[in-house]
Gaussian input, Z-matrix of N, CA and C with variables (Angstrom, degrees):
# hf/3-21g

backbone

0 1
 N
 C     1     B1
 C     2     B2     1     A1
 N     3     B3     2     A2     1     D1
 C     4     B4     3     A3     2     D2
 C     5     B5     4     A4     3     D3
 N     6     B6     5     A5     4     D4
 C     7     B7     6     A6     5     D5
 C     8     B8     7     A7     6     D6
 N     9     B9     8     A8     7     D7
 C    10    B10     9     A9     8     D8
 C    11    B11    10    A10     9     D9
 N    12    B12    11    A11    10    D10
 C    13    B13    12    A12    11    D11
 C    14    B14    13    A13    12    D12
 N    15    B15    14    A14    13    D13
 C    16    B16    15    A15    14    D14
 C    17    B17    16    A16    15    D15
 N    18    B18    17    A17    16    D16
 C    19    B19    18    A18    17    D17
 C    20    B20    19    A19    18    D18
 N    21    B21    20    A20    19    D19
 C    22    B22    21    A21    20    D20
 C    23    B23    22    A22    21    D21
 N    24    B24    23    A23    22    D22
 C    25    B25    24    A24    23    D23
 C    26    B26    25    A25    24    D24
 N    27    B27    26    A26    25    D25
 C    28    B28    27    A27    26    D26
 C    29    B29    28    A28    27    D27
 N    30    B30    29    A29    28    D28
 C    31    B31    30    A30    29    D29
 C    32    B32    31    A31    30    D30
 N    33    B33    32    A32    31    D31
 C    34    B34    33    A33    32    D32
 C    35    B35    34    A34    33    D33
 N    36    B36    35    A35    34    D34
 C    37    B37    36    A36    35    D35
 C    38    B38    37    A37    36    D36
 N    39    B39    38    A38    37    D37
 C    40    B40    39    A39    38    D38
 C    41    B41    40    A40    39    D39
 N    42    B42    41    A41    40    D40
 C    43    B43    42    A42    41    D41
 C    44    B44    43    A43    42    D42
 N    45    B45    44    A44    43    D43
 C    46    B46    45    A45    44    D44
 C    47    B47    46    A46    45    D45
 N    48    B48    47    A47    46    D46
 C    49    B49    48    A48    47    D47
 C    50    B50    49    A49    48    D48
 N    51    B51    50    A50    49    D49
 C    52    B52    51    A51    50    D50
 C    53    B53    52    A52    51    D51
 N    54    B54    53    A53    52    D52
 C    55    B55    54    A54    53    D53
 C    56    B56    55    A55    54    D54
 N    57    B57    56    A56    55    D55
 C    58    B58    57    A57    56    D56
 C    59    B59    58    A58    57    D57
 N    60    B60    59    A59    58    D58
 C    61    B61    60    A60    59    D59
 C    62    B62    61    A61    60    D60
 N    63    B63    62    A62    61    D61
 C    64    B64    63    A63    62    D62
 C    65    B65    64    A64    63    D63
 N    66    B66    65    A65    64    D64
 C    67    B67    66    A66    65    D65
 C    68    B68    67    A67    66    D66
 N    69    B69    68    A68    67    D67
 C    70    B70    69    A69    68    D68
 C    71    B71    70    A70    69    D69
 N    72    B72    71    A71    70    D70
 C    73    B73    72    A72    71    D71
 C    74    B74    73    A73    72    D72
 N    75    B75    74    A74    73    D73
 C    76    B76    75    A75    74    D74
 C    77    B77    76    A76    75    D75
 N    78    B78    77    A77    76    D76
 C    79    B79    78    A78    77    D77
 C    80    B80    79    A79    78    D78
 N    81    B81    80    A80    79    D79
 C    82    B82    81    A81    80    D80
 C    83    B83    82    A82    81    D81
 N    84    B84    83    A83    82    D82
 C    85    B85    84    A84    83    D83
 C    86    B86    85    A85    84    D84
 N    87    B87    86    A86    85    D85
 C    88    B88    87    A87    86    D86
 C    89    B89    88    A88    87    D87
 N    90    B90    89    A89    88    D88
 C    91    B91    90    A90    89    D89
 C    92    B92    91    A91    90    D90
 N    93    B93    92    A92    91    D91
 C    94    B94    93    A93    92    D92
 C    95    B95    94    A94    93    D93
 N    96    B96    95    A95    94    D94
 C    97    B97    96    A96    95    D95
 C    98    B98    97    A97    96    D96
 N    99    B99    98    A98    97    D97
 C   100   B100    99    A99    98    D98
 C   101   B101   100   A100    99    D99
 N   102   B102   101   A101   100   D100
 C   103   B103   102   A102   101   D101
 C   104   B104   103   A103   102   D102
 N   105   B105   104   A104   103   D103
 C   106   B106   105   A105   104   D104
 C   107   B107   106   A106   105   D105
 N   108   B108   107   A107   106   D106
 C   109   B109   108   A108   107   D107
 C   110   B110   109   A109   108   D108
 N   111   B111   110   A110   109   D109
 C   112   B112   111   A111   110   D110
 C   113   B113   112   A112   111   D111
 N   114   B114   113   A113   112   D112
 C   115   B115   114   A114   113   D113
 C   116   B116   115   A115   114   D114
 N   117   B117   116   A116   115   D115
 C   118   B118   117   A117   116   D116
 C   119   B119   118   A118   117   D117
 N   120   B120   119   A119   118   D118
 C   121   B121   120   A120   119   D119
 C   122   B122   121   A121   120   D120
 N   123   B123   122   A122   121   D121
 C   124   B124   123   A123   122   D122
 C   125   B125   124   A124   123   D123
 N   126   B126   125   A125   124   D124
 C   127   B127   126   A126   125   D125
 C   128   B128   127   A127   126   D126
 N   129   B129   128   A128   127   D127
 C   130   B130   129   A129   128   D128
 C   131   B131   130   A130   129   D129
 N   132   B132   131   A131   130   D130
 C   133   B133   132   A132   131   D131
 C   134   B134   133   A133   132   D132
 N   135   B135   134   A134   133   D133
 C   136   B136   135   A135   134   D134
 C   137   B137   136   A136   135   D135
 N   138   B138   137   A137   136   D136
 C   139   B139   138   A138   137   D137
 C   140   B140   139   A139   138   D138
 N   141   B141   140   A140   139   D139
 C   142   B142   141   A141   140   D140
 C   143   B143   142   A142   141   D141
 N   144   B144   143   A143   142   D142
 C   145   B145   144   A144   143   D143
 C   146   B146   145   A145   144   D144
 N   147   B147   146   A146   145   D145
 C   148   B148   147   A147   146   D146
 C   149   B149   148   A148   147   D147
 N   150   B150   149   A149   148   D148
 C   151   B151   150   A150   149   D149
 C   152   B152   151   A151   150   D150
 N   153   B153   152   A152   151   D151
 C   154   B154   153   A153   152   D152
 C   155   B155   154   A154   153   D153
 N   156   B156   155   A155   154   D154
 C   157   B157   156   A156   155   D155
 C   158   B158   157   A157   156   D156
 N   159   B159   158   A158   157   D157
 C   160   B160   159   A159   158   D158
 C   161   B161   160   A160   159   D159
 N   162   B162   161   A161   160   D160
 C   163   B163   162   A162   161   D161
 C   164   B164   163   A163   162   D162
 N   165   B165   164   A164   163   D163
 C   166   B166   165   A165   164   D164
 C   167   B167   166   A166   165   D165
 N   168   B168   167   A167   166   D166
 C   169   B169   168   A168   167   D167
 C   170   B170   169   A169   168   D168
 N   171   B171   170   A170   169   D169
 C   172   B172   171   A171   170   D170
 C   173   B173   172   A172   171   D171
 N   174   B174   173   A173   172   D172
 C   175   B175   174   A174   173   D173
 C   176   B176   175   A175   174   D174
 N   177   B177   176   A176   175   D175
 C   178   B178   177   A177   176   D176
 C   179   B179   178   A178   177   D177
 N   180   B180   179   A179   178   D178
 C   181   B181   180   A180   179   D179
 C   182   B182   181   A181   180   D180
 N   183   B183   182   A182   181   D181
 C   184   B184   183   A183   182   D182
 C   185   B185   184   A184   183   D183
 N   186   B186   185   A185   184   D184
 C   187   B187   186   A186   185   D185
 C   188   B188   187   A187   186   D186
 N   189   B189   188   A188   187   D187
 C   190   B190   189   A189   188   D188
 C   191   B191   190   A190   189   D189
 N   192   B192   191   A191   190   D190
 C   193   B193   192   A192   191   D191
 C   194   B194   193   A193   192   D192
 N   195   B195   194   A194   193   D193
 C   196   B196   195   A195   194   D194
 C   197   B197   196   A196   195   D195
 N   198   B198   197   A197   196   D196
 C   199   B199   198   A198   197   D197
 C   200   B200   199   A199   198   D198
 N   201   B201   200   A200   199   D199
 C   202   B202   201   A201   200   D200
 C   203   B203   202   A202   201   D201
 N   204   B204   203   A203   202   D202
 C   205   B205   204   A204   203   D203
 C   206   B206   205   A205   204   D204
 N   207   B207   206   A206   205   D205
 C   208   B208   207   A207   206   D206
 C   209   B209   208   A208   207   D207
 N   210   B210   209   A209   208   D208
 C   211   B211   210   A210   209   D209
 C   212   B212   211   A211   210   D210
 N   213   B213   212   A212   211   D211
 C   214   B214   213   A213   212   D212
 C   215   B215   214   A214   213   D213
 N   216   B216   215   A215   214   D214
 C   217   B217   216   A216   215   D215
 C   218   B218   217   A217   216   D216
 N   219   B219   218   A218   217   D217
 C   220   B220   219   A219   218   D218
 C   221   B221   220   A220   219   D219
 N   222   B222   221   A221   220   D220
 C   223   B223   222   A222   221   D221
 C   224   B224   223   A223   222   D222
 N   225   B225   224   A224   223   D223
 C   226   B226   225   A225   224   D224
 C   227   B227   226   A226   225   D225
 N   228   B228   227   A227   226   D226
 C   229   B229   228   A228   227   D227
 C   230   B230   229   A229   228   D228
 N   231   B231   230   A230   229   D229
 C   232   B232   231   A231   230   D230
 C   233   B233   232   A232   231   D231

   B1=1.4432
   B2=1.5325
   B3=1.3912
   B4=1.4522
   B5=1.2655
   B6=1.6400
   B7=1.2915
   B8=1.9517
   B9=1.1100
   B10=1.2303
   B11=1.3515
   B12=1.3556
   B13=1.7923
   B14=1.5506
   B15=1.2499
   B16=1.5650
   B17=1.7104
   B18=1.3571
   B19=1.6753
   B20=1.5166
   B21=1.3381
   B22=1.5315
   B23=1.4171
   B24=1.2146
   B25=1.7333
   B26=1.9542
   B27=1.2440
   B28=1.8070
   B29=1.9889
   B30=0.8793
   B31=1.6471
   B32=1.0932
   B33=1.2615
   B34=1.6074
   B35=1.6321
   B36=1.0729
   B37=1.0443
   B38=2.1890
   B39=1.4399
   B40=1.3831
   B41=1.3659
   B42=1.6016
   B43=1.1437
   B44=1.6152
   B45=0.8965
   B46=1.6579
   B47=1.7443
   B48=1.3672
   B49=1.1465
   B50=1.3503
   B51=1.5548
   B52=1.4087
   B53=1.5261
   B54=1.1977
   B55=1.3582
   B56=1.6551
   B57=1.6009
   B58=1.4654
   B59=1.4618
   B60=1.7604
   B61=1.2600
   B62=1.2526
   B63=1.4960
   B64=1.5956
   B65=1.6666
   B66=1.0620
   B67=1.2872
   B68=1.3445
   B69=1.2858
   B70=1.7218
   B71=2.2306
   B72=1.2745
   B73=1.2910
   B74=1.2776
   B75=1.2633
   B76=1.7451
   B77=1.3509
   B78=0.9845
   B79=1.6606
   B80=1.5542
   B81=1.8524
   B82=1.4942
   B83=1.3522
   B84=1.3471
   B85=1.4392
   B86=1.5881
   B87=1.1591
   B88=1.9420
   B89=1.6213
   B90=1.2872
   B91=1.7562
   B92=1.4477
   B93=1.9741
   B94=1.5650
   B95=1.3738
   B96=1.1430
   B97=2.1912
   B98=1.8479
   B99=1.5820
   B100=1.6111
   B101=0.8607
   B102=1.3456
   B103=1.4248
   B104=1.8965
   B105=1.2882
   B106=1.3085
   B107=1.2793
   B108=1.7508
   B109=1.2526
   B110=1.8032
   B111=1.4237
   B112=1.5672
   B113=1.7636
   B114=1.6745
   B115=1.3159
   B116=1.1986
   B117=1.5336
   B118=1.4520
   B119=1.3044
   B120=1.8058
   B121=1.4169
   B122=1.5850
   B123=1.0997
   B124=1.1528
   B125=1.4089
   B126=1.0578
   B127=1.5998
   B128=1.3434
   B129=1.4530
   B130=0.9997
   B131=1.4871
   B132=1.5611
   B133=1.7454
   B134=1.0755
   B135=1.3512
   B136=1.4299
   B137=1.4113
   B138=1.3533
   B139=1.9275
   B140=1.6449
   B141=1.2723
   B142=1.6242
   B143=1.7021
   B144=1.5898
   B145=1.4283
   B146=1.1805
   B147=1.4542
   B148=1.8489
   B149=1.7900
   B150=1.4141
   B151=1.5887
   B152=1.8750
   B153=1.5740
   B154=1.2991
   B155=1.6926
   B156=1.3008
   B157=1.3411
   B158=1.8026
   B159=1.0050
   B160=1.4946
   B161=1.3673
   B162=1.3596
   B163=2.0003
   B164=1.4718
   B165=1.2116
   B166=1.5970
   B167=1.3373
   B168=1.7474
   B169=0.9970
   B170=1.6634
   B171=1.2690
   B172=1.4395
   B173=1.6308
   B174=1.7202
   B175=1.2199
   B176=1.6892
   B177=1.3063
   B178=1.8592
   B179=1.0834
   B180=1.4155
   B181=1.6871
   B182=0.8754
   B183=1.1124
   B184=1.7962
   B185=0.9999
   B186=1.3223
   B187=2.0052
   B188=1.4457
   B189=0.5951
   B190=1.5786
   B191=1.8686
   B192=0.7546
   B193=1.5998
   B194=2.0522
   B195=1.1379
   B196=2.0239
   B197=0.9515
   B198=1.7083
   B199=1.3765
   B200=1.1930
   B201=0.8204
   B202=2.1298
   B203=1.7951
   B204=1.3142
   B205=1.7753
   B206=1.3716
   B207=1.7528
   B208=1.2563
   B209=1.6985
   B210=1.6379
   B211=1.7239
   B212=1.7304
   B213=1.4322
   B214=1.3246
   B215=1.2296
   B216=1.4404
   B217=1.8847
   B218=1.5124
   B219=1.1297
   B220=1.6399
   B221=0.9142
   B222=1.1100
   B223=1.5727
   B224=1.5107
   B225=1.1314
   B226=2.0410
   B227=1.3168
   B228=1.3203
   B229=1.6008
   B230=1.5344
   B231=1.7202
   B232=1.5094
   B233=1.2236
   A1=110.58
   A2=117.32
   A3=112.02
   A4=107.06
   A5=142.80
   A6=123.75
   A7=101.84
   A8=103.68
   A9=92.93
   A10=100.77
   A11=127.24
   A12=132.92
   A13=99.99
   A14=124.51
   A15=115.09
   A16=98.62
   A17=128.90
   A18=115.37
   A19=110.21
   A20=112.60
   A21=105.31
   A22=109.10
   A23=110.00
   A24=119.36
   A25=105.71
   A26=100.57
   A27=118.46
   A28=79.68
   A29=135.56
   A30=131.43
   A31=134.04
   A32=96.85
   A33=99.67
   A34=98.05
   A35=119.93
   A36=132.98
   A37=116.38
   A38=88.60
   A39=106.89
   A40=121.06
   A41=131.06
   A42=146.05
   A43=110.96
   A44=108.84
   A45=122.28
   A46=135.29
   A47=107.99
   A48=108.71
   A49=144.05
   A50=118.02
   A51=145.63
   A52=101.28
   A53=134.78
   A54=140.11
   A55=109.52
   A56=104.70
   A57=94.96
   A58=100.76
   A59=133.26
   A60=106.66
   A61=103.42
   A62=141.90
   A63=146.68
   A64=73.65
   A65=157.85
   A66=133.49
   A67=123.81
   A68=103.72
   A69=132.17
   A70=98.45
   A71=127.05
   A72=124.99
   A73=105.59
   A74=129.92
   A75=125.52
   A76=104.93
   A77=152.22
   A78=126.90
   A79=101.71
   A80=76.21
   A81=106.79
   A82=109.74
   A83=153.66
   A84=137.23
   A85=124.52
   A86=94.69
   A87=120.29
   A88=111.05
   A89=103.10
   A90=115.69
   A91=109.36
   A92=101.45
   A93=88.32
   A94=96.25
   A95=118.94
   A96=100.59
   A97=82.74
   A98=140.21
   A99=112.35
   A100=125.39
   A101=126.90
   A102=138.01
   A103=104.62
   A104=128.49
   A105=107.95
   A106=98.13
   A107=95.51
   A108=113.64
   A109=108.97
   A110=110.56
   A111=119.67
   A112=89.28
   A113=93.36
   A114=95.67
   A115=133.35
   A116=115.44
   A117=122.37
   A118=93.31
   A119=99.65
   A120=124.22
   A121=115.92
   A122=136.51
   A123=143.00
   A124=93.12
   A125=133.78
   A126=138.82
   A127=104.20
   A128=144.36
   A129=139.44
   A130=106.98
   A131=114.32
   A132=113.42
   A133=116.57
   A134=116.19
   A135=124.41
   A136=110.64
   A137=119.51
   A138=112.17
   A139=93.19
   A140=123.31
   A141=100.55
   A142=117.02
   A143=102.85
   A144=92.56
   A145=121.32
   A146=141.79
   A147=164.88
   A148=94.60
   A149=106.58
   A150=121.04
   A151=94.68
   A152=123.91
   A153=119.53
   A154=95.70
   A155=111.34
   A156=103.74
   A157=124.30
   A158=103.61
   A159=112.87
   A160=110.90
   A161=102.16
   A162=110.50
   A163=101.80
   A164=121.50
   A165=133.24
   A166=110.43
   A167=115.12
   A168=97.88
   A169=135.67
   A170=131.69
   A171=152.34
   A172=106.54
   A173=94.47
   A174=103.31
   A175=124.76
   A176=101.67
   A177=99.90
   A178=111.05
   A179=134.69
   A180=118.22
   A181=124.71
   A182=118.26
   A183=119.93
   A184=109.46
   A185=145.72
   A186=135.76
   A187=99.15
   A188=141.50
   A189=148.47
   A190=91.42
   A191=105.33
   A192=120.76
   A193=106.10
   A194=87.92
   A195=90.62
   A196=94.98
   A197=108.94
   A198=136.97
   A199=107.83
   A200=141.58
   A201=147.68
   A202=88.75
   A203=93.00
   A204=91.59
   A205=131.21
   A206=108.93
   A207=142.09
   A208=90.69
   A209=122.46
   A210=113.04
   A211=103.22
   A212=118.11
   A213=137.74
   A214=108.20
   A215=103.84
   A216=139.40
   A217=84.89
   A218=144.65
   A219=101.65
   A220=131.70
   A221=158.40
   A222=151.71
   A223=100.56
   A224=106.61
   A225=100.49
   A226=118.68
   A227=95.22
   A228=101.85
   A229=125.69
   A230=106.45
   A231=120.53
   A232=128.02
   D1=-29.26
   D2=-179.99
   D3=-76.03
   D4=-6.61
   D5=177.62
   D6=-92.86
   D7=3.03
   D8=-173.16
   D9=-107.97
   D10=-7.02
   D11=168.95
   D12=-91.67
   D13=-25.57
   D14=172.04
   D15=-82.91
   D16=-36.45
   D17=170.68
   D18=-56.71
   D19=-49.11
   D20=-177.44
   D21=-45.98
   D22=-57.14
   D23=-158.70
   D24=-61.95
   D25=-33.22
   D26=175.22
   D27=-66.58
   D28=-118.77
   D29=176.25
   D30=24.53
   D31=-50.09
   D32=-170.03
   D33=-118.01
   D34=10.00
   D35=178.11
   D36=-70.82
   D37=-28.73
   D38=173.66
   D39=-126.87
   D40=109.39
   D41=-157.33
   D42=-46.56
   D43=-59.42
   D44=159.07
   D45=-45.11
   D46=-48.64
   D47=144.02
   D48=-71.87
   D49=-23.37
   D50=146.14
   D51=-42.84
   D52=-81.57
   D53=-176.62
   D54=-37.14
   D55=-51.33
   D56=-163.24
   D57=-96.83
   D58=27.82
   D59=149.84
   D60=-103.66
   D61=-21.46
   D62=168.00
   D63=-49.78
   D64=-72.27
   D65=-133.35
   D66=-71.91
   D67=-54.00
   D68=-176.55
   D69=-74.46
   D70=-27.96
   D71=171.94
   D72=-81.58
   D73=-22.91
   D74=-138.02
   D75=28.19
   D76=52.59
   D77=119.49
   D78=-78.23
   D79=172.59
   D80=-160.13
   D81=-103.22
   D82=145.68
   D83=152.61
   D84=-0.11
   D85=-60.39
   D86=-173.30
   D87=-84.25
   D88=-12.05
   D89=162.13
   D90=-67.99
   D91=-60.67
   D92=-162.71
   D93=-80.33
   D94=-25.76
   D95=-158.83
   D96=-65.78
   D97=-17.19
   D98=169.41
   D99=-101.16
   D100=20.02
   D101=170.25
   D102=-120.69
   D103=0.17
   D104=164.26
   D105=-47.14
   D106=148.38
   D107=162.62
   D108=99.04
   D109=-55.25
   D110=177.21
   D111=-43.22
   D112=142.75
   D113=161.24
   D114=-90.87
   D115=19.87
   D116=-163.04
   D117=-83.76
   D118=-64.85
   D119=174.71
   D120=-48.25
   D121=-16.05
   D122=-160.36
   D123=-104.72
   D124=-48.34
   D125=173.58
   D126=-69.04
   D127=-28.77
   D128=-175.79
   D129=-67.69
   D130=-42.68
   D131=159.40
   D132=-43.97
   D133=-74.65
   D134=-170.53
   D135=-48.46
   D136=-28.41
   D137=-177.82
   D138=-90.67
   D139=-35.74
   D140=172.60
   D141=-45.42
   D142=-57.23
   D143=-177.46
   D144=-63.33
   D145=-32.19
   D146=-177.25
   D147=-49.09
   D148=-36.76
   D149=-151.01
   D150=-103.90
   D151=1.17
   D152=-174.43
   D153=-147.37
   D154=112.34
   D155=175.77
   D156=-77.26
   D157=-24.62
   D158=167.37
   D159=-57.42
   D160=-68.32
   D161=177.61
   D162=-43.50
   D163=-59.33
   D164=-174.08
   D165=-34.75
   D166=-78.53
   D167=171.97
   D168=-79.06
   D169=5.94
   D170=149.14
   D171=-33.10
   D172=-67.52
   D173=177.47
   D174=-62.35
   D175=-30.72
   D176=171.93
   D177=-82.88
   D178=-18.15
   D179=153.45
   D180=-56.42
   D181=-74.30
   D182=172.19
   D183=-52.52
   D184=11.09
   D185=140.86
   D186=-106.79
   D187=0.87
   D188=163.66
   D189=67.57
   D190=72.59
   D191=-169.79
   D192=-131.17
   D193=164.29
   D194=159.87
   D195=-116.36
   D196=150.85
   D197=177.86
   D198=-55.76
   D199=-5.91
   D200=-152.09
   D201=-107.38
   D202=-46.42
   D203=-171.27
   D204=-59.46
   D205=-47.55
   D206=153.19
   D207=-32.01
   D208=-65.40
   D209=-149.90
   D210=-79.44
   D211=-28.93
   D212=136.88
   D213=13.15
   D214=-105.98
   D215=172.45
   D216=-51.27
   D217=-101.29
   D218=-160.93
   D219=-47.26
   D220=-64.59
   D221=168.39
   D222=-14.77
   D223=-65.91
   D224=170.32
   D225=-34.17
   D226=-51.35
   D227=-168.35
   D228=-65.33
   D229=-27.62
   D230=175.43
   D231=-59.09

């Protein structure tokens, strides 16, 4: 669960990418800050990034991770 609260935070970390996963999930702001933690919602990160290879690997730099791992933890998460 903590690689998927360090993906969120990589996410929302950029206004634009922030916007377009509230877009493509429909949740709301006040969705995810009450569902941190749920693993539904928590997989819903992880398949945004799984579903964007740029973000994907973006996101495994900045966790200093491989991209495989990130797609990993979702598949778990499903």
């Amino acid at each position: 669960m903590a690689l998927a609260l360090g993906a969120l935070v990589f996410v929302l970390g950029d206004e634009g990418r922030a916007s377009r996963f509230l877009a493509l999930t429909g949740l709301t702001p006040d969705a995810l800050r009450a569902g941190v933690g749920d693993p539904v919602i928590m997989g819903a990160v992880l398949e945004f990034l799984a579903n964007h290879e740029a973000d994907l690997v973006a996101a495994a730099a900045a966790l200093d991770i491989l991209p495989e791992t990130l797609a990993a933890a979702w598949e778990k998460l499903r």
